[in-house]
N, C-alpha and C positions, 0 to 999 in steps of 0.2 A: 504494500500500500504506500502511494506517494502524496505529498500534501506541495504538488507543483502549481495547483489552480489559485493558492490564495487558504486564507483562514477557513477552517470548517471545510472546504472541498477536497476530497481524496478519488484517489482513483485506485483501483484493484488491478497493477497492469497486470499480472499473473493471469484474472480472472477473465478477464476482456481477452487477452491470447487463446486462454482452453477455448469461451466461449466464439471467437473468430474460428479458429479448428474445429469445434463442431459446426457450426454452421457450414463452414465450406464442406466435411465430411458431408452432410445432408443437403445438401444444394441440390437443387434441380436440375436433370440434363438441360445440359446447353442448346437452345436452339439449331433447328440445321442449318448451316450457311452454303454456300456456293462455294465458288474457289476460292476468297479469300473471308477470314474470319472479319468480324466486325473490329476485334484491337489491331489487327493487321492495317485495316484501312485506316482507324485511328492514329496508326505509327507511321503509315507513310505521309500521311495529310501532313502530322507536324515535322516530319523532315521536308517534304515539298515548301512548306512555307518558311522553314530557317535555311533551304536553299537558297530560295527566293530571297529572302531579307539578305546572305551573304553575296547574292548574284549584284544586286542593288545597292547595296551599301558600295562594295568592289568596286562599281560602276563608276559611284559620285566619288571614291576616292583616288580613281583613276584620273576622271575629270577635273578634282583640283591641281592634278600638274600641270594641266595646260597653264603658261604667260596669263597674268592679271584672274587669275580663279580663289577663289578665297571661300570655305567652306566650313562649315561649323566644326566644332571640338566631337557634336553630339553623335555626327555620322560616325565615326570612328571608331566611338564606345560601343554604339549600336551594330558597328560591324562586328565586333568583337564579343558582344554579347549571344549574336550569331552563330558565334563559333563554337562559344562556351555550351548553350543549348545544341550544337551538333555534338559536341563530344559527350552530352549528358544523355542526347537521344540514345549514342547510340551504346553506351555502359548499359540503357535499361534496357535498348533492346536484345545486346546479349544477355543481360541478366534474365530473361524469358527463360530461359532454358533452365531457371532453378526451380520452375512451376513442372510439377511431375508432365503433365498434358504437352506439353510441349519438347519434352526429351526428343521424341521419337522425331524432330525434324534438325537434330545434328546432324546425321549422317545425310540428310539432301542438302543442306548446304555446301556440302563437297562431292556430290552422286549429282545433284541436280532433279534426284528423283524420289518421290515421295513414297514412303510404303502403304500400300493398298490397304491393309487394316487402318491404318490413321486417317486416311484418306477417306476411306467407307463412314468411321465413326465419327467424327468431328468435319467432314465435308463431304456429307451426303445428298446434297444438290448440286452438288461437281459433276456434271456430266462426263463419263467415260469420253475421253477423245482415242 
């Protein structure tokens, strides 16, 4: 029990752990999805747009070399912020693989090919090609 919130508020983090672990134990199957899971599309959306931000930012910082350009302190940060969020994306998105559910797709990141039980069970609207 911790007393992090203030006077009189505690928190049981012990109990809130068990209770997270069962709940996820008793969780509902997942919906079926297609070929890509709904975190999947959620994980590249936010690389697309800290692309994007580092494509753009790149841009205008490229642009204040040119003779008489003069460009704010903030683009820079923002580029760099950019960056910081790509190397954060992409720590969590290896750390996926510490979720039992997603083991099974180490070995297609270097096969290129997905095993057919995974594939059946967690993307059963994937149309056979």
């Amino acid at each position: 029990t911790f007393n992090f919130l203030g006077p009189g508020l505690t928190v049981n983090v012990e109990a809130k752990v068990k209770e997270q672990i069962i709940l996820e134990a008793v969780r509902e199957k997942e919906p079926p999805s297609a070929k890509y899971l709904p975190e999947q599309r959620l994980a590249w959306a936010a690389f697309a747009v800290t692309f994007l931000i580092l494509i753009v930012t790149g841009l205008l910082k490229t642009y204040k070399n040119l003779p008489g350009v003069q460009l704010d302190f903030y683009i820079a940060q923002f580029h760099n912020l950019g960056f910081v969020l790509c190397i954060l994306l992409f720590v969590g998105h290896m750390a996926a693989f510490v979720i039992k559910a997603n083991r099974n797709l180490l070995p297609a990141m270097f096969s290129g090919k997905v095993d057919r039980e995974y594939a059946l069970e967690r993307h059963s609207l994937w149309s056979p090609e």
